[in-house]
C-alpha positions in Angstrom: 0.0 0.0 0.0 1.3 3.2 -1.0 1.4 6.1 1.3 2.5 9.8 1.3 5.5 8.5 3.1 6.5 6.8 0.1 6.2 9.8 -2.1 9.6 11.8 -2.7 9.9 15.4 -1.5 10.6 16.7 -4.4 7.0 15.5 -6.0 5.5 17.2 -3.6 5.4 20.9 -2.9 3.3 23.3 0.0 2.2 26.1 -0.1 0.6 28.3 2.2 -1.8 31.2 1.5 -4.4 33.3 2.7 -7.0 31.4 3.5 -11.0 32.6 3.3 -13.9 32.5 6.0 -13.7 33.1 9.5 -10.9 35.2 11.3 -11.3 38.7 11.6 -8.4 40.6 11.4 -6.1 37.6 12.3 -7.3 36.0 8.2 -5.3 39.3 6.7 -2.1 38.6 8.2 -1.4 35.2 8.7 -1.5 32.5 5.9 -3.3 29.6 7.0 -4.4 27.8 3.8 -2.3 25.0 2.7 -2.2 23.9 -1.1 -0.1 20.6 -1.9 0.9 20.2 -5.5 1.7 16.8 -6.1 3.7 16.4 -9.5 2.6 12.6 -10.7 5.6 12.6 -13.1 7.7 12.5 -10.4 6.0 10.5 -7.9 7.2 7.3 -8.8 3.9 5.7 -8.8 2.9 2.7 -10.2 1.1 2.9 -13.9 -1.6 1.4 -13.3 -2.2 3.5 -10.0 -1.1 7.0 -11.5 -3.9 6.2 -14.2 -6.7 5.9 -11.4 -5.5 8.7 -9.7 -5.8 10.7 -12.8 -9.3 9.3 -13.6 -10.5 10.4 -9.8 -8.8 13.5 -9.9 -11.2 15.3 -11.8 -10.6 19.1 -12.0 -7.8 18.9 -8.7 -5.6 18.2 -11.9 -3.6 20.6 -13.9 -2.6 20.6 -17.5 1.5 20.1 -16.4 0.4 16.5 -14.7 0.0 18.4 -11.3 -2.3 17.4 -8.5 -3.7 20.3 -6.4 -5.4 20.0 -2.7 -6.4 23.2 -1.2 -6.8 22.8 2.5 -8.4 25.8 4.9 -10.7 23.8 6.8 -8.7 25.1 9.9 -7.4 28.2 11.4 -3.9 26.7 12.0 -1.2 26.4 9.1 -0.6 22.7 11.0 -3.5 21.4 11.3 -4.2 22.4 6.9 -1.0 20.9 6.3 -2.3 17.8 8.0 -5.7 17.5 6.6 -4.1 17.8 2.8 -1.7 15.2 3.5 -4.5 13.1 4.9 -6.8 14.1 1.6 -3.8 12.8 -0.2 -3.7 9.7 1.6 -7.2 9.6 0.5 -6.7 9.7 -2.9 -4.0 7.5 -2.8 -5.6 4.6 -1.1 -8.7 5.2 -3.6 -6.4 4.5 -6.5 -4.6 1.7 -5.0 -8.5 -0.4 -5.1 -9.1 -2.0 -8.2 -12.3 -1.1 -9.9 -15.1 -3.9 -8.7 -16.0 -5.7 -12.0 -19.6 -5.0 -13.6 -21.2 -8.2 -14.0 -23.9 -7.7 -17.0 -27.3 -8.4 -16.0 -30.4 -8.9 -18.1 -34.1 -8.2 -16.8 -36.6 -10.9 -16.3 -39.1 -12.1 -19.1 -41.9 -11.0 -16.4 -40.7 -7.5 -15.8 -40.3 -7.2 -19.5 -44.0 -8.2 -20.2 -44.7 -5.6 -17.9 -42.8 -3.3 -19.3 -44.8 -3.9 -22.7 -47.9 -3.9 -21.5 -47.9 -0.6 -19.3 -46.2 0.8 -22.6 -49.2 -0.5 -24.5 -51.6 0.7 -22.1 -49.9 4.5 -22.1 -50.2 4.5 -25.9 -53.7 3.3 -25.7 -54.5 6.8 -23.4 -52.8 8.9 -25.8 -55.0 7.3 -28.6 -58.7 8.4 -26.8 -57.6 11.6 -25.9 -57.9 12.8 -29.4 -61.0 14.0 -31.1 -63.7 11.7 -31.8 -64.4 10.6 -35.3 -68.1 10.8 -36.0 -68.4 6.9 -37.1 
């Protein structure tokens, strides 16, 4: 199982800026937000596992191969810092599971009757809603 631990430093890279929300005067000074670029070409990860972790990504990825987790859940730079790592760890185990495999199914010969005959019975309301012919 891969970890952060197992990730080299140089892959990874935090930042810290100012964070949003809550604060008061303390938010304008101090920055609190944490944002951990993870470079994947760098991370020495598995192909199989870099290619899920692209696919769960979503729009946390850049255009240079970079993953980005923006952390200010917190007040404290530490306790940011911590929750992206953990994010990371996250993402990382998520990758690491192999996709369960779809097993096909097909519906039952009853349901599909039913199917056909509330579809028949639909069409058949349509039908007398329209004008009467003068038979």
């Amino acid at each position: 199982m891969i970890t952060v631990d197992d990730i080299p430093q140089q892959a990874m890279e935090l930042r810290f800026v100012r964070a949003t929300g809550p604060g008061g005067q303390h938010v304008n000074k101090v920055s609190t937000a944490v944002q951990l670029r993870l470079k994947l070409d760098l991370a020495d990860l598995p192909v199989v596992v870099s290619a899920r972790l692209t696919a769960i990504a979503g729009n946390r990825l850049t255009k240079h191969n970079e993953l980005i987790i923006a952390a200010d859940r917190h007040r404290s730079q530490l306790r940011n810092r911590e929750d992206a790592l953990e994010r990371l760890n996250d993402l990382l185990e998520r990758a690491q599971q192999p996709p369960k495999r779809r097993v096909p199914t097909r519906p039952s010969r009853r349901a599909r009757k039913t199917r056909m005959d509330n579809k028949k019975t639909l069409g058949l309301r349509k039908q007398l809603r329209g004008k009467p012919t003068l038979d």
